[in-house]
Every structure is written in structure tokens, then in C-alpha cells.
C-alpha positions as CSV (number, residue, x, y, z in Angstrom):
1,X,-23.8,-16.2,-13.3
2,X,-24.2,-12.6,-13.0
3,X,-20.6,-10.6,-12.6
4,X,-20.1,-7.3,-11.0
5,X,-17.8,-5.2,-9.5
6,X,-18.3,-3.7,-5.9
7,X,-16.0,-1.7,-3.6
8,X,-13.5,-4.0,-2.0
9,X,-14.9,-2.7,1.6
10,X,-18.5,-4.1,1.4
11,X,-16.8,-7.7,0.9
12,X,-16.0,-9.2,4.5
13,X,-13.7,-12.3,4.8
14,X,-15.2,-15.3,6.3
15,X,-14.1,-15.0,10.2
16,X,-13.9,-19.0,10.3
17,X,-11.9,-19.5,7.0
18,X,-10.0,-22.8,7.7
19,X,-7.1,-21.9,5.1
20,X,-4.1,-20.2,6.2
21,X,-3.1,-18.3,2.8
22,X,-1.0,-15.7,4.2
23,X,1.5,-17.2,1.8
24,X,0.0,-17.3,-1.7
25,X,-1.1,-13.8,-1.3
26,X,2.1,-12.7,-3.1
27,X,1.9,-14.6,-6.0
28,X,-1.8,-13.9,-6.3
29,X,-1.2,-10.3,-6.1
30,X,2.0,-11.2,-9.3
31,X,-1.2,-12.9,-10.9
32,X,-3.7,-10.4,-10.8
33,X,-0.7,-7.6,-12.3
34,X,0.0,-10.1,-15.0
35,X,-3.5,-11.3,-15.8
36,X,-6.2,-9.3,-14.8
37,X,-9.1,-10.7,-13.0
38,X,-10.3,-13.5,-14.8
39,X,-11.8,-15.3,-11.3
40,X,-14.3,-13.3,-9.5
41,X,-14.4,-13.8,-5.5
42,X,-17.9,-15.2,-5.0
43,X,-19.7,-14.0,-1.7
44,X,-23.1,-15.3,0.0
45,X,-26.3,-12.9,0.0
46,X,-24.5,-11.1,2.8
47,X,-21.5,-10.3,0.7
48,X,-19.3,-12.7,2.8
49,X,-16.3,-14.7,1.1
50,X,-17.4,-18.2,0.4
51,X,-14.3,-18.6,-2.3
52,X,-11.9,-16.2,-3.3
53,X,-10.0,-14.9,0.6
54,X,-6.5,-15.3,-1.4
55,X,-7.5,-13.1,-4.3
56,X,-9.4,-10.5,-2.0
57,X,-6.1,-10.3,0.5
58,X,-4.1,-9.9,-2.9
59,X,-6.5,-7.5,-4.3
60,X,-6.3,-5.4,-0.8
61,X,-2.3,-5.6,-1.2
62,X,-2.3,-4.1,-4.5
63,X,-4.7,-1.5,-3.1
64,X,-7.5,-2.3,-5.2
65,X,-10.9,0.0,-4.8
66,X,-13.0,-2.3,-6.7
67,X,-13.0,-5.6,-7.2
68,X,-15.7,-8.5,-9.8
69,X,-17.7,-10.7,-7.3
70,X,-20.9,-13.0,-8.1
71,X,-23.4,-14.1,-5.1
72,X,-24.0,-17.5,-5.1
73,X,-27.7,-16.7,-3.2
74,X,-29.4,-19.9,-4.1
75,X,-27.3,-22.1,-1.7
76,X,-28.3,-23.2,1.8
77,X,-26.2,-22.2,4.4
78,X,-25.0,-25.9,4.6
79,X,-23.9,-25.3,0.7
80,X,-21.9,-22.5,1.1
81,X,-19.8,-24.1,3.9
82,X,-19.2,-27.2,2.1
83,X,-18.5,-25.1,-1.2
84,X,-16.2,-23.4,0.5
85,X,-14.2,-26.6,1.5
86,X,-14.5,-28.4,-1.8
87,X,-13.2,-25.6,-3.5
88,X,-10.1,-25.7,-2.1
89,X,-9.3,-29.5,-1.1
90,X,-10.2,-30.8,-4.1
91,X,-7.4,-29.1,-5.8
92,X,-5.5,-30.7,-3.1
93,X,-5.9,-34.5,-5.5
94,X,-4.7,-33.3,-9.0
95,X,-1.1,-34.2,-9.4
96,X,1.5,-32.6,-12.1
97,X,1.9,-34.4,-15.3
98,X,5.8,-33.7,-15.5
99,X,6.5,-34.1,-19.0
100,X,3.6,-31.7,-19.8
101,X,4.5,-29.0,-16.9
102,X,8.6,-29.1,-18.4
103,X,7.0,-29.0,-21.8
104,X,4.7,-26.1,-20.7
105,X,7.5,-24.5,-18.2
106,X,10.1,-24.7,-21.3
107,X,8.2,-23.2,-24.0
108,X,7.4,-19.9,-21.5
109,X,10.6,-19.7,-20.4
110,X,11.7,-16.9,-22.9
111,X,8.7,-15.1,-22.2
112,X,8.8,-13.7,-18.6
113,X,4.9,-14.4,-17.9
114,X,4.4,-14.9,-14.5
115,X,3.7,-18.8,-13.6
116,X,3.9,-19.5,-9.9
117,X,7.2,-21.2,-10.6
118,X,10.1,-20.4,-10.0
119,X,13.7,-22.3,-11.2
120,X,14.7,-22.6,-7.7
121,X,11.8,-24.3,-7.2
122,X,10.8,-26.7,-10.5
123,X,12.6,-29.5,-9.5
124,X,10.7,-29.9,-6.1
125,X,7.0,-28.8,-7.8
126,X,8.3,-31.6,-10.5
127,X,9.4,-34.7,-7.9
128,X,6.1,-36.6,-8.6
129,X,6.8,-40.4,-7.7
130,X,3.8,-41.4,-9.8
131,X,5.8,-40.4,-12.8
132,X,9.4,-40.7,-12.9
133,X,10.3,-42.2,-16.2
134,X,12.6,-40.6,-18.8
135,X,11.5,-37.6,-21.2
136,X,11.5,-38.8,-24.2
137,X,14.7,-37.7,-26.1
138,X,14.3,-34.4,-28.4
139,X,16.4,-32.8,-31.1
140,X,17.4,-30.0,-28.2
141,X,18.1,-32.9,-25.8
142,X,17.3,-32.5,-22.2
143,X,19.4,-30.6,-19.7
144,X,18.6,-30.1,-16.2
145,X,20.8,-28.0,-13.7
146,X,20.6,-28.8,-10.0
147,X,21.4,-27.7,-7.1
148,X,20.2,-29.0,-3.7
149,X,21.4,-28.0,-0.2
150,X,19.0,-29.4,2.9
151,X,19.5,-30.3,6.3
152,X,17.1,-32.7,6.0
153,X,18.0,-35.8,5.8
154,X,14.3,-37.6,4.6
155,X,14.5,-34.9,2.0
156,X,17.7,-35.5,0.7
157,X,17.0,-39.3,0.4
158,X,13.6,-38.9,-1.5
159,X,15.4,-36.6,-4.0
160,X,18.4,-38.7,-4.5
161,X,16.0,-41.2,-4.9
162,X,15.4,-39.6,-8.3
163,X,18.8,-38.5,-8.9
164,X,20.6,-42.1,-8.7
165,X,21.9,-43.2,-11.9
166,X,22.3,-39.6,-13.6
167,X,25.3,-39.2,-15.1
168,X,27.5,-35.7,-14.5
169,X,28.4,-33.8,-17.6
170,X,32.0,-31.9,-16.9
């Protein structure tokens, strides 16, 4: 695979993209400050997006000149449309391992690096049903704080759900 970087205005977004990701544009633009490009956006022959609209809109936002794409020219037009769904909905099946994300979210907390997460929303990117049992104790012990406000009633009943039996600390 063959990286380079071209101006930002000879890449054209695909005018059919399916994903509205008007919304992760932020924290994509927070990523690429942080990180760098490590992703490039990958374009068809014709220099249209087949993966990568989120990091291109960021890159735009952050008023980027030039930006690393690769052109994935050996796939039939059929590829590239399927590519470009695959890419994103598979992502859609992996679920967070919750004792490794607290484990991972706890050791950076003291280190300011930008993650995606924020405290106000852990608990919610955390509620996994698929694995609510205990942490296992540590020497530190394990302290959450929480603070929920909805209006939602089916919201409030799936997280109390997880919150019956806890036992309040004064």
C-alpha cells in the first residue's frame, strides 16, 4: 500500500455517503491534534472517498492543505461500495470489554491524552449488559461517582438496572 499526501481539494467526498458523521467530526479533528495522521483516507482511482469522510471533514476543520491518502485502484466498482459499508458497520459488532476499557481509562487518566471519552460520559460507553459482573477488588479499591439526570424513563430503568444493590458511601 503506497501512501501519499495530496492537496485536500483534489479529494471529493462520496455524494451518496450513507453515514451521517456530522458528529464525530469534532473528536476526529481532537484526534488528528493529538495524534497525527496515522490513518490515511483511501480514495478510488478518481480520487473519491471510499473510507475516511470523518477524517477528511476533520482535516477540512482544522484547515488542513494536505492530507496522506492511498488508492485502492484494483477494486471493481462493486468493491469499493461494499468496502465502503463494511468499513464502517462492522465496527458497529465489537462491544467494550469493561474491565479492560476502566483499566485502560484509569491508567490515562493522569495523562490528559485525548480518548473520545469523556467522564460525563464513561458510565453510559461502560453499561454493557453482556458484562456486568464485579471488578475484581484491588489494593486502590474501586470508586465510581455518578450522577444521572434523564427524562427518560426506559433510560433510567436500564441504568438502575445496574445500579440496584450499590451501596452509598456518606
Amino acid at each position: 500500500m503506497e501512501v501519499k499526501n495530496v492537496s485536500i481539494d483534489s479529494i471529493k467526498p462520496y455524494k451518496n455517503n450513507p453515514r451521517d458523521n456530522e458528529s464525530a467530526v469534532g473528536g476526529v479533528a481532537q484526534s488528528l491534534q493529538e495524534f497525527d495522521w496515522q490513518q490515511p483516507i483511501v480514495v478510488d482511482k478518481n480520487y473519491v472517498i471510499i473510507v475516511g469522510h470523518t477524517r477528511y471533514k476533520a482535516a477540512k476543520q482544522l484547515g488542513m492543505k494536505v492530507v496522506p491518502v492511498t488508492v485502492a485502484d484494483k477494486l471493481t466498482p462493486e468493491q469499493v461500495k461494499a468496502y465502503r459499508l463494511a468499513d464502517n458497520k462492522t465496527g458497529e459488532s465489537a462491544v467494550w470489554n469493561n474491565k479492560s476499557l476502566l483499566k485502560e481509562l484509569d491508567f490515562l487518566d493522569d495523562k490528559k491524552l485525548f480518548t473520545g471519552f469523556d467522564t460525563s460520559e464513561i458510565f453510559s460507553d461502560v453499561l454493557d449488559e453482556k458484562d456486568n459482573s464485579p471488578i475484581a477488588d484491588n489494593d486502590k479499591g474501586v470508586t465510581y461517582s455518578i450522577s444521572l439526570k434523564t427524562q427518560n424513563k426506559e433510560t433510567y430503568e436500564k441504568v438502575k438496572h445496574f445500579i440496584d444493590g450499590v451501596t452509598l458511601i456518606e
